[in-house]
N, C-alpha and C positions, 0 to 999 in steps of 0.2 A: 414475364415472371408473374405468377399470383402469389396471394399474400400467403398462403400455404407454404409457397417456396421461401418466404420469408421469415416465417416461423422455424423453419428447419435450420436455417442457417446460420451458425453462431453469431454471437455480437463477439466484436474485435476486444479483445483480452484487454489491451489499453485500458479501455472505458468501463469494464466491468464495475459496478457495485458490490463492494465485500461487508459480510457480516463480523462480528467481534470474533465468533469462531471460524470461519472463513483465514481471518487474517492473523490469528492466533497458529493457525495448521500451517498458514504460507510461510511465516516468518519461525516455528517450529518453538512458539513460545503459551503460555498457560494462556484461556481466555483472559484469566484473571491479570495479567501482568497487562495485558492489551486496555481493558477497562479504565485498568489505574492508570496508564500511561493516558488513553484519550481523556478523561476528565482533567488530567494535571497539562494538558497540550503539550504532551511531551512527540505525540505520533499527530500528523495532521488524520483529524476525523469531522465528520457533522452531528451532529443527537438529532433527529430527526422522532420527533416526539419524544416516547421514550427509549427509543433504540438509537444505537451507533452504526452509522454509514460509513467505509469505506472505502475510495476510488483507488484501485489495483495500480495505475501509472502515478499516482499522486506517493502511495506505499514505494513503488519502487524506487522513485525521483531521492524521497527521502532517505534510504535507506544505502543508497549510494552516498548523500551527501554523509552519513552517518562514517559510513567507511571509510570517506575519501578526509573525512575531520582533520584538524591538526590532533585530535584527543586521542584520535584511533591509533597515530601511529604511523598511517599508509598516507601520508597526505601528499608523499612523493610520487606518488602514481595516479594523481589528479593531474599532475604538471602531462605523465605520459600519454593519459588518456586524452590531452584537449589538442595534443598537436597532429 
């Protein structure tokens, strides 16, 4: 394999790095709502100088725990999913 072939080849989705708008389009919400959520630590993010980093498996992890909440409603189908 040369590095050529390595540049070609996607990085594994898991690990991607997502930007504010990035994660704004994934999650189908205003950049702006994403912002105010990473400042308030309400979504796990990093500030990496002045920008917001976000790791796409760290989003998803979250956003299941979001669903699976007792707040949501669905927390019965936490019990389905771990068996």
């Amino acid at each position: 394999m040369t590095r050529d072939d390595d540049k070609r080849r996607a990085p594994s989705l898991d690990n991607d790095i997502l930007t504010i708008e990035e994660v704004a389009a994934y999650l189908r919400l205003t950049p702006q709502t994403i912002y105010k959520w990473a400042q308030q630590k309400r979504i796990p993010a990093a500030k990496l100088g002045k920008e917001w980093r976000f790791r796409k498996s760290i989003v998803d992890r979250w956003l299941d725990e979001q669903i699976l909440s007792a707040a949501s409603g669905f927390e019965h189908l936490k019990e389905q999913t771990e068996r």
